[in-house]
NUDRENVO-876550 format. One record per residue (C-alpha): residue number from 0; x, y, z. Coordinates in Angstrom, 2 decimals, padded with zeros to 5 digits. Last residue first. Layout:
BEGIN
[pt NUM,[X,Y,Z]]
...
END
This chain:
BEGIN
[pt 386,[105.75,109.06,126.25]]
[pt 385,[109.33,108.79,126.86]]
[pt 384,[111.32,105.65,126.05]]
[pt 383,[111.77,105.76,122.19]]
[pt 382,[111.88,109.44,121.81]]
[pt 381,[114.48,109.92,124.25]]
[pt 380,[116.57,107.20,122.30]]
[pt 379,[115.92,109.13,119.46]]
[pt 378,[117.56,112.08,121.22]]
[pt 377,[120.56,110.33,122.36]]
[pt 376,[120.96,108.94,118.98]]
[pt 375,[120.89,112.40,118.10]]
[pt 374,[123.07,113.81,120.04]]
[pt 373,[125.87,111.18,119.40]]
[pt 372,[125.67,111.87,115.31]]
[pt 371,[125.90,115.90,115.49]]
[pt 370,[122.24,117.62,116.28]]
[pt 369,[120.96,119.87,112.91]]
[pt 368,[118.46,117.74,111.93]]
[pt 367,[117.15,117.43,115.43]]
[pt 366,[116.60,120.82,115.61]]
[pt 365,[114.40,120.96,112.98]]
[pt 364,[112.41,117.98,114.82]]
[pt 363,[111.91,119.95,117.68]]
[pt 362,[110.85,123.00,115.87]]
[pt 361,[108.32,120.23,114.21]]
[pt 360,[107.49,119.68,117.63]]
[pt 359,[106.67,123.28,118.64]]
[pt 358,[104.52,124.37,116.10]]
[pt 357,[101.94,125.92,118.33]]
[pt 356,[104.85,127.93,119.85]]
[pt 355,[107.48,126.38,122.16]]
[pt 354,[110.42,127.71,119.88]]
[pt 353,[109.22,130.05,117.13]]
[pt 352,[109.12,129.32,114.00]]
[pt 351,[109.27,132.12,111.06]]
[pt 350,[106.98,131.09,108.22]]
[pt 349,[107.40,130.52,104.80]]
[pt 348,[104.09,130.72,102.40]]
[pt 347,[104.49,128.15,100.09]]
[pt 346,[102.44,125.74,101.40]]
[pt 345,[103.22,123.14,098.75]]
[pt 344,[101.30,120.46,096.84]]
[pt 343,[104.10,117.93,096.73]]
[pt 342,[105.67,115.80,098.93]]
[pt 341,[107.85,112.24,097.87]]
[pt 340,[108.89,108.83,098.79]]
[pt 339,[110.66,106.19,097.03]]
[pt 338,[111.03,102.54,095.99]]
[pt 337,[112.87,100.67,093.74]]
[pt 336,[113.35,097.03,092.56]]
[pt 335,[110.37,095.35,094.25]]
[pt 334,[109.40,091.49,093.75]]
[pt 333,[105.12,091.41,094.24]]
[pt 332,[103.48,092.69,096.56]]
[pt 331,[099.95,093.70,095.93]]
[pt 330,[099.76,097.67,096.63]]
[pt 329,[097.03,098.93,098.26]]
[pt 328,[098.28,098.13,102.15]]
[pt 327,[101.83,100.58,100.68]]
[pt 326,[099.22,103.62,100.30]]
[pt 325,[098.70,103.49,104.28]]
[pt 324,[102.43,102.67,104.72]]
[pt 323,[102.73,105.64,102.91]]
[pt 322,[100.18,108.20,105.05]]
[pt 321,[102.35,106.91,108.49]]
[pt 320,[105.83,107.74,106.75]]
[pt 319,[104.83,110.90,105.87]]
[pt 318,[103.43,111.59,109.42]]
[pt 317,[106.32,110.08,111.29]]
[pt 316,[108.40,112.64,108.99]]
[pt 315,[107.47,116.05,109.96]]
[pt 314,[106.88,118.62,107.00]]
[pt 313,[103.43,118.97,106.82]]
[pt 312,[100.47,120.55,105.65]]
[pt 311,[096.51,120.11,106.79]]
[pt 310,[093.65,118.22,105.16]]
[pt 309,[096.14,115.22,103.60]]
[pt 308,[096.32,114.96,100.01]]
[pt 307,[096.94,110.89,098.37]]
[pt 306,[099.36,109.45,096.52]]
[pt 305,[100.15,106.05,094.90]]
[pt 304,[102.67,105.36,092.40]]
[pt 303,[103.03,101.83,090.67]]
[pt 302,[106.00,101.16,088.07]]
[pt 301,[106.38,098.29,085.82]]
[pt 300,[110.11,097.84,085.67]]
[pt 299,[110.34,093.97,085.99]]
[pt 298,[111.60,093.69,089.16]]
[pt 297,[108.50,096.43,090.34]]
[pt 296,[108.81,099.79,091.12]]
[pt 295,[106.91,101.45,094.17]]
[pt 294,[106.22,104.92,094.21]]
[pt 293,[104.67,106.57,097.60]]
[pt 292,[103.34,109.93,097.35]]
[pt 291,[102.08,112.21,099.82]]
[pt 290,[100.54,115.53,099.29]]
[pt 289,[100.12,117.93,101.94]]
[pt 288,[103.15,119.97,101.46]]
[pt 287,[105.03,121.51,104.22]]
[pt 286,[108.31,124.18,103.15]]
[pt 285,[110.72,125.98,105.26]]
[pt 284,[113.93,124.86,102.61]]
[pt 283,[115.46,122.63,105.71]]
[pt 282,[112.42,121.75,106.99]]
[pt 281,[111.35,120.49,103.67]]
[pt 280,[114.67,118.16,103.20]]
[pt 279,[114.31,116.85,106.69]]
[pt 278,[111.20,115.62,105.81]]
[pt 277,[111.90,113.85,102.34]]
[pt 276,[114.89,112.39,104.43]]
[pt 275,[112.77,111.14,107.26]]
[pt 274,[110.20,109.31,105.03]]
[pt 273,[113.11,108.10,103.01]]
[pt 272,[114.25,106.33,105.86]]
[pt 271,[110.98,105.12,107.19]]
[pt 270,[109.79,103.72,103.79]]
[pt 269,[113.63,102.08,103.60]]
[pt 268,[112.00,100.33,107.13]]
[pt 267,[108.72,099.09,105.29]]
[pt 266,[110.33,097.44,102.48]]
[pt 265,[112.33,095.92,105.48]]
[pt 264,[109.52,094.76,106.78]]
[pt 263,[107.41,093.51,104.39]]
[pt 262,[109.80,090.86,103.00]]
[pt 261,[108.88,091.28,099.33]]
[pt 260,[112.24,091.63,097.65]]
[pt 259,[114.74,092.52,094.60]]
[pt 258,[118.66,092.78,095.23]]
[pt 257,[120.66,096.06,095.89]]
[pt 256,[117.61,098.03,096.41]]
[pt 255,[116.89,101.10,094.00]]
[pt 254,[116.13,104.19,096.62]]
[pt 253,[114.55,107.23,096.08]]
[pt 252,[113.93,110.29,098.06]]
[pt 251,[111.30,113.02,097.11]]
[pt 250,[110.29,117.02,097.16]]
[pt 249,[107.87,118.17,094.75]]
[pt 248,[106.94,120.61,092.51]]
[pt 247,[110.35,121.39,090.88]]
[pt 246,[110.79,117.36,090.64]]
[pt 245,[108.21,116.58,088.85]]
[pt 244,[108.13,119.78,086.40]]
[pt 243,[110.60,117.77,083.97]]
[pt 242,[108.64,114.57,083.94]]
[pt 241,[105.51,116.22,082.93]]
[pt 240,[102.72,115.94,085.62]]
[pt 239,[099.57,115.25,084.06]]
[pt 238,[097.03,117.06,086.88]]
[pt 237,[095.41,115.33,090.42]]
[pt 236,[091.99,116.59,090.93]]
[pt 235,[090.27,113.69,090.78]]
[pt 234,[086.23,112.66,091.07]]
[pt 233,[085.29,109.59,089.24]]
[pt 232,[082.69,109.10,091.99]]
[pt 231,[083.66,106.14,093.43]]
[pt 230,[087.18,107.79,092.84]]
[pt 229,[085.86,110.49,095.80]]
[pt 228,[084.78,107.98,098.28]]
[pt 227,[087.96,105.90,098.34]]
[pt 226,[090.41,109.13,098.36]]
[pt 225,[088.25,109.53,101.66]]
[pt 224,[088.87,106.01,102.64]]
[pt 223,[092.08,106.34,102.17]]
[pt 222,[092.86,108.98,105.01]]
[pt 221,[091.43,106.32,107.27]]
[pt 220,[090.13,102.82,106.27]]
[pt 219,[087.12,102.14,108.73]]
[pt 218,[086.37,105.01,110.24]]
[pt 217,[087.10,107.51,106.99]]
[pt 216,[085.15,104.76,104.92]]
[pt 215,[082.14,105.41,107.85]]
[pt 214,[082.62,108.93,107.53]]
[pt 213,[082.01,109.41,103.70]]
[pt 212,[078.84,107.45,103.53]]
[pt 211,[078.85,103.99,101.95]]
[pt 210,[075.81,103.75,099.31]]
[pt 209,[078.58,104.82,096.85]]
[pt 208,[080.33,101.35,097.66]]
[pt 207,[077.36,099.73,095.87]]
[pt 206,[077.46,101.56,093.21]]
[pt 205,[081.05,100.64,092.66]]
[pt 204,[080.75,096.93,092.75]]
[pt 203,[081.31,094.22,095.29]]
[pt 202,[079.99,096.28,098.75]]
[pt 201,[078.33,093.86,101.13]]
[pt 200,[080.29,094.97,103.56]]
[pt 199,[082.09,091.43,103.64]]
[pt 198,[082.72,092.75,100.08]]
[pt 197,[084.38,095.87,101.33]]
[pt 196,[086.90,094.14,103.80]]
[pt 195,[087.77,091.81,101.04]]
[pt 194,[088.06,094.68,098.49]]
[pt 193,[090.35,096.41,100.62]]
[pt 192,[092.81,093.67,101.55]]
[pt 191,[092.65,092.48,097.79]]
[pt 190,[093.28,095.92,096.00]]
[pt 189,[091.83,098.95,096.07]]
[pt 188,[094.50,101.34,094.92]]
[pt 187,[093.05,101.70,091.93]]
[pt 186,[089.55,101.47,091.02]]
[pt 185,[088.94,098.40,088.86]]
[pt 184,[088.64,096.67,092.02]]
[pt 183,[085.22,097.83,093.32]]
[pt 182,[083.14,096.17,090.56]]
[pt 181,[082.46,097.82,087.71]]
[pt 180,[078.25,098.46,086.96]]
[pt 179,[078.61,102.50,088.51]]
[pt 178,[081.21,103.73,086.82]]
[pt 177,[080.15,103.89,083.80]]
[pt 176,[076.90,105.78,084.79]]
[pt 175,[078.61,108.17,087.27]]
[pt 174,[081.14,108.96,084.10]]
[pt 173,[078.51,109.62,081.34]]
[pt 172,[077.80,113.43,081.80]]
[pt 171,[082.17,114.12,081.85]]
[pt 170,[081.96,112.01,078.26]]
[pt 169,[083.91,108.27,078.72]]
[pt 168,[085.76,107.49,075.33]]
[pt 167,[086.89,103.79,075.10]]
[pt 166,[089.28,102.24,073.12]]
[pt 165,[090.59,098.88,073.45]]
[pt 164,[093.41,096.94,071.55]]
[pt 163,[093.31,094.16,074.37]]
[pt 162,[091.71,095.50,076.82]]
[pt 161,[088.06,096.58,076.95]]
[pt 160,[087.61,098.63,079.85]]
[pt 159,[090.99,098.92,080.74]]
[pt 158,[092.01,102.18,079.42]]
[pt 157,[088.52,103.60,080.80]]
[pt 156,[089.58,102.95,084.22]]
[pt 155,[093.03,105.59,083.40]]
[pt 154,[090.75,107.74,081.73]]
[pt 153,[088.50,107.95,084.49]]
[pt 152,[091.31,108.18,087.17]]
[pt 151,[093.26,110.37,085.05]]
[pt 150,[090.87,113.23,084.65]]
[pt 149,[088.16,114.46,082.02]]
[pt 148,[087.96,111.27,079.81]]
[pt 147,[089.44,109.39,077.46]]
[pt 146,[091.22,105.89,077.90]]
[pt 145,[093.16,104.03,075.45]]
[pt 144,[094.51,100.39,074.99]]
[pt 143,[097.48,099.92,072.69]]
[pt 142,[098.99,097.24,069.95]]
[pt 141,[102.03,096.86,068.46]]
[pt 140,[103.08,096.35,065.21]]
[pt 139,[105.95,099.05,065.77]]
[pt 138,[105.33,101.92,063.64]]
[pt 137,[101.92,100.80,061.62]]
[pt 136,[100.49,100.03,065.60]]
[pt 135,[101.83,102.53,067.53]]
[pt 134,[100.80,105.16,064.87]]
[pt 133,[097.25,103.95,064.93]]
[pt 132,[096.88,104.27,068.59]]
[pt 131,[098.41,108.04,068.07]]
[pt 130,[095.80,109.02,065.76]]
[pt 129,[092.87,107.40,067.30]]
[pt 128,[094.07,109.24,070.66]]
[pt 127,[094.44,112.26,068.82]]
[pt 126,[090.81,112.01,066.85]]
[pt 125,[088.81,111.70,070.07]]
[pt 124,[091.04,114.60,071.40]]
[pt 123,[089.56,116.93,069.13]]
[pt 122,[091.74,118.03,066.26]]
[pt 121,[095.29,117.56,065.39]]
[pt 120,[096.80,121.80,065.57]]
[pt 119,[093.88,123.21,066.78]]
[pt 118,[093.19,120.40,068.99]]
[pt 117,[096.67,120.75,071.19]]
[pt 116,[095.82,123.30,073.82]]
[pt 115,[093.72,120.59,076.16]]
[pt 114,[096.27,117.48,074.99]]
[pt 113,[096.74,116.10,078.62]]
[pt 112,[098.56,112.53,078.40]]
[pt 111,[099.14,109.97,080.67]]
[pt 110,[101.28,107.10,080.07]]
[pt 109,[101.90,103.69,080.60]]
[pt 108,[104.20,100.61,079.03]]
[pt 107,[107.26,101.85,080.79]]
[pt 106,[104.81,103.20,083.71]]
[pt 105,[103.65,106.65,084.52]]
[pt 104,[105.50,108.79,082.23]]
[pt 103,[103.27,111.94,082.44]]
[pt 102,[103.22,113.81,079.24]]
[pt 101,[102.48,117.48,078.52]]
[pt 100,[104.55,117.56,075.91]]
[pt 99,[101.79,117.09,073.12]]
[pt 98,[101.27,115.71,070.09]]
[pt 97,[104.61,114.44,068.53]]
[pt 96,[105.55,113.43,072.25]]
[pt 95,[103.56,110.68,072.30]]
[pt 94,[105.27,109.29,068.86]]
[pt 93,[108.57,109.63,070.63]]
[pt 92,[107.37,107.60,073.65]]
[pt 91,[106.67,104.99,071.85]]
[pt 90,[110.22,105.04,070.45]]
[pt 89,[111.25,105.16,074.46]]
[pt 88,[108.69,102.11,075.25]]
[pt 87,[110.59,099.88,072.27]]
[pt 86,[114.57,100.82,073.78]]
[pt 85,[112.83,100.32,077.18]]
[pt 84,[111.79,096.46,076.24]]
[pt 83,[114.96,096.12,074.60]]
[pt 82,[116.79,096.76,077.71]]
[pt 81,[114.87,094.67,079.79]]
[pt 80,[114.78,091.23,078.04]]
[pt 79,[113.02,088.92,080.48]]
[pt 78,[113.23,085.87,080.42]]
[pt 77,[110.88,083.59,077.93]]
[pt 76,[108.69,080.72,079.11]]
[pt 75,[106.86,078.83,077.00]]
[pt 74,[103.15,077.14,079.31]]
[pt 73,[103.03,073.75,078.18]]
[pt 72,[102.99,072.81,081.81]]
[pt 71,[099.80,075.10,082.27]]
[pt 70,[098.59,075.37,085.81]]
[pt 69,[101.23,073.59,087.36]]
[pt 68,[103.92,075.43,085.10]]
[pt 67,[102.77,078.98,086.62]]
[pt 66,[102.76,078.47,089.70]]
[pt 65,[106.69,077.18,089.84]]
[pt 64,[106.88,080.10,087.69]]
[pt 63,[105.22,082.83,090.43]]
[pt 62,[102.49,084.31,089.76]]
[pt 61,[102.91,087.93,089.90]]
[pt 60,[101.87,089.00,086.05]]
[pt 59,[099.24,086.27,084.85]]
[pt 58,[098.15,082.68,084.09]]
[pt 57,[094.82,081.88,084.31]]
[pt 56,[095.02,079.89,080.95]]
[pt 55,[093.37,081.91,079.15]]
[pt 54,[095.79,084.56,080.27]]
[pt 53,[098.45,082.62,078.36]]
[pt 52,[096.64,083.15,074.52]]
[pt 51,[096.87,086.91,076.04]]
[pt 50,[100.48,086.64,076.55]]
[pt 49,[101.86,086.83,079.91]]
[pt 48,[103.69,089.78,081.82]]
[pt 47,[106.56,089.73,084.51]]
[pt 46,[105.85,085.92,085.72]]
[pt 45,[108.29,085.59,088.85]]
[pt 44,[111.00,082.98,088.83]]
[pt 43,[112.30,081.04,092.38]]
[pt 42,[110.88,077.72,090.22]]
[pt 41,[113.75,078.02,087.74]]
[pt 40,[112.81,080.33,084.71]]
[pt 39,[114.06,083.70,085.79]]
[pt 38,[112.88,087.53,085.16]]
[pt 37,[109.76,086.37,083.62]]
[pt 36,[108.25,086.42,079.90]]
[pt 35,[105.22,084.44,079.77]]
[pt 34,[103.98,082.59,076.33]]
[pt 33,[100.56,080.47,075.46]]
[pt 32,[101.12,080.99,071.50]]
[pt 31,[099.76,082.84,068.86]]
[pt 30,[102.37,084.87,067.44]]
[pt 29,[106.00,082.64,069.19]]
[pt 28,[107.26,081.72,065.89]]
[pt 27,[107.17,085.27,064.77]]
[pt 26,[110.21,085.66,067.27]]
[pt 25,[110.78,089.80,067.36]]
[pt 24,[106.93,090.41,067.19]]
[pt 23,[106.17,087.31,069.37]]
[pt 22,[108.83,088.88,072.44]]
[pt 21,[107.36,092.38,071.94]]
[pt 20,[104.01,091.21,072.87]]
[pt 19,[104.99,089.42,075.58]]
[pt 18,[106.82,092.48,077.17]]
[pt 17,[103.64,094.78,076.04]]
[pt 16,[100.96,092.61,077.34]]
[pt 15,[098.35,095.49,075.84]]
[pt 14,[099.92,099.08,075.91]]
[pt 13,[098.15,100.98,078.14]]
[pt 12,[097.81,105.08,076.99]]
[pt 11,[095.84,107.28,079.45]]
[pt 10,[093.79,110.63,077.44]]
[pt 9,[093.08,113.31,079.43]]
[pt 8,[091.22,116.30,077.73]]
[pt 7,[087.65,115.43,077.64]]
[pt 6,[086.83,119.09,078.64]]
[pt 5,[087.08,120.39,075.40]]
[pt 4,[085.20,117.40,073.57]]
[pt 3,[083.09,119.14,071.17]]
[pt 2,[085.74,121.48,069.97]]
[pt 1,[084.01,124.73,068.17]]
[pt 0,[085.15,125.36,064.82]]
END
């Protein structure tokens, strides 16, 4: 029997306030009730995630507690309970994996899903996603928001189109049409530095920002504001990425900081470190990629990745460290845990270098990577002071 949905293949699951939600299933007495869960209750405290009877309120994930409390004194406050929280997300997980491994863990309370292979076996992916939302919900009494649509930037939209316990199917013919009424931040990555430059634009919603011609968002945002033009258009090429191919198609560096923070600067400086390391660890295998990802996790373990393709490859680390601090202006800051940087989307092809060729200063920089400790402080101080 033919599949009717065979290119609606990408299905994102969002569960809905899923710390909160957890805490009112375990305490019954709390179903119903204005409650936030946070990593600390004195007025230092962040809000993690907030019930929906909270949101009424205004209150939501970010705010800080002090915040908080003088919008809703009567606001209950739970902290946070991490390790039950993944023990839940890793049953979900289970029932995800029931049909289909190709499964991209993007959050603990996120995840992308490509099921094009798997209808034989549970039908079309209409009838998965209902499937597996129903599951959640007789397994652990929880409920989920799903998106379906031909890529993860639709399907990932579509998730949140009518949270809580949402489902919303958006066909590959319907997509400009869906998009078109949302405003501008429902895309991601465009947060509130973006959206204020856009809205003095004139631009509030995403028809309006596909009246914006390609080179003008290049002119004004860079790199970004080609990624920019594209999503207005629902267009992404990025695949589900199982956890156990992320790492063979991609080079990265990680770091989880020894206490949480927001001070720009010195998220900004572990960007610089990693950038080098990712780039010393291409030039040492001969490989550029042109595909650069920065991944940001939060205090509470929500996770945020951004990445976007650059028009030529690369291996040298200003550059990577450049295109992230451009994906770091569309995060919101809030406490951060972990961050890293990573390359993908390899030129394969390995090339022999040759010393004062085209190529010369990524030579340079492979040379630097071999220089012993007092070289190359020499040589970055060369870098420093010569233009």
């Amino acid at each position: 029997m033919k599949n009717l949905y065979q290119e609606e293949n990408i299905i994102h699951i969002d569960m809905d306030a899923f710390f909160a939600s957890i805490e009112q299933n375990d305490n019954p007495s709390l179903k119903g009730k204005p409650i936030a869960v946070c990593n600390r209750k004195d007025s230092r405290g962040v809000i993690s995630t907030a019930s929906y009877e909270a949101r009424k309120f205004n209150i939501h994930s970010g705010m800080s507690v002090k915040r908080a409390l003088s919008i809703y004194p009567d606001l209950i406050l739970i902290e946070a309970r991490f390790e039950r929280y993944i023990e839940v997300s890793n049953k979900i997980y289970e029932i995800l994996y029931q049909y289909t491994p190709i499964i991209e863990r993007s959050s603990i309370d996120e995840a992308f899903l490509d099921v094009k292979g798997c209808h034989l076996l549970f039908g079309p992916t209409i009838e998965i996603a209902k499937k597996i939302k129903n599951e959640i919900k007789e397994k652990l009494n929880l409920t989920c928001s799903v998106g379906i649509s031909i890529n993860k930037l639709v399907a990932k939209i579509a998730s949140d189109y009518k949270k809580p316990d949402g489902f919303t199917f958006v066909p590959k013919n319907e997509i400009l049409n869906f998009l078109a009424p949302l405003k501008i931040e429902k895309i991601p990555g465009i947060g509130e530095k973006t959206s204020a430059i856009l809205n003095k634009m004139g631009v509030y919603y995403i028809k309006d920002l596909r009246e914006i011609d390609l080179k003008k968002l290049v002119e004004i945002f860079g790199i970004y504001g080609e990624k920019i033009y594209f999503m207005a258009r629902g267009i992404d090429d990025s695949p589900v990425v199982p956890e156990n191919e992320q790492e063979e198609k991609s080079i990265s560096n990680e770091i989880t900081l020894e206490f949480d923070t927001t001070d720009i600067e010195i998220i900004k400086n572990y960007i610089l470190k990693l950038s080098d390391k990712v780039a010393e660890r291409l030039r040492s295998k001969n490989l550029k990629g042109k595909t650069i990802k920065l991944k940001i996790k939060f205090f509470d373990f929500k996770q945020l990745t951004r990445q976007i393709t650059l028009k030529s490859f690369t291996n040298q680390g200003n550059i990577i460290y450049k295109t992230a601090l451009s994906l770091l202006e569309t995060i919101s800051i809030r406490p951060i845990r972990l961050i890293g940087v990573g390359v993908s989307n390899f030129n394969i092809k390995k090339n022999q270098l040759l010393l004062f060729s085209e190529e010369n200063e990524e030579n340079i920089e492979s040379v630097k990577d071999k220089l012993p400790d007092n070289l190359l402080k020499r040589a970055k101080f060369l870098d420093n002071n010569i233009e």
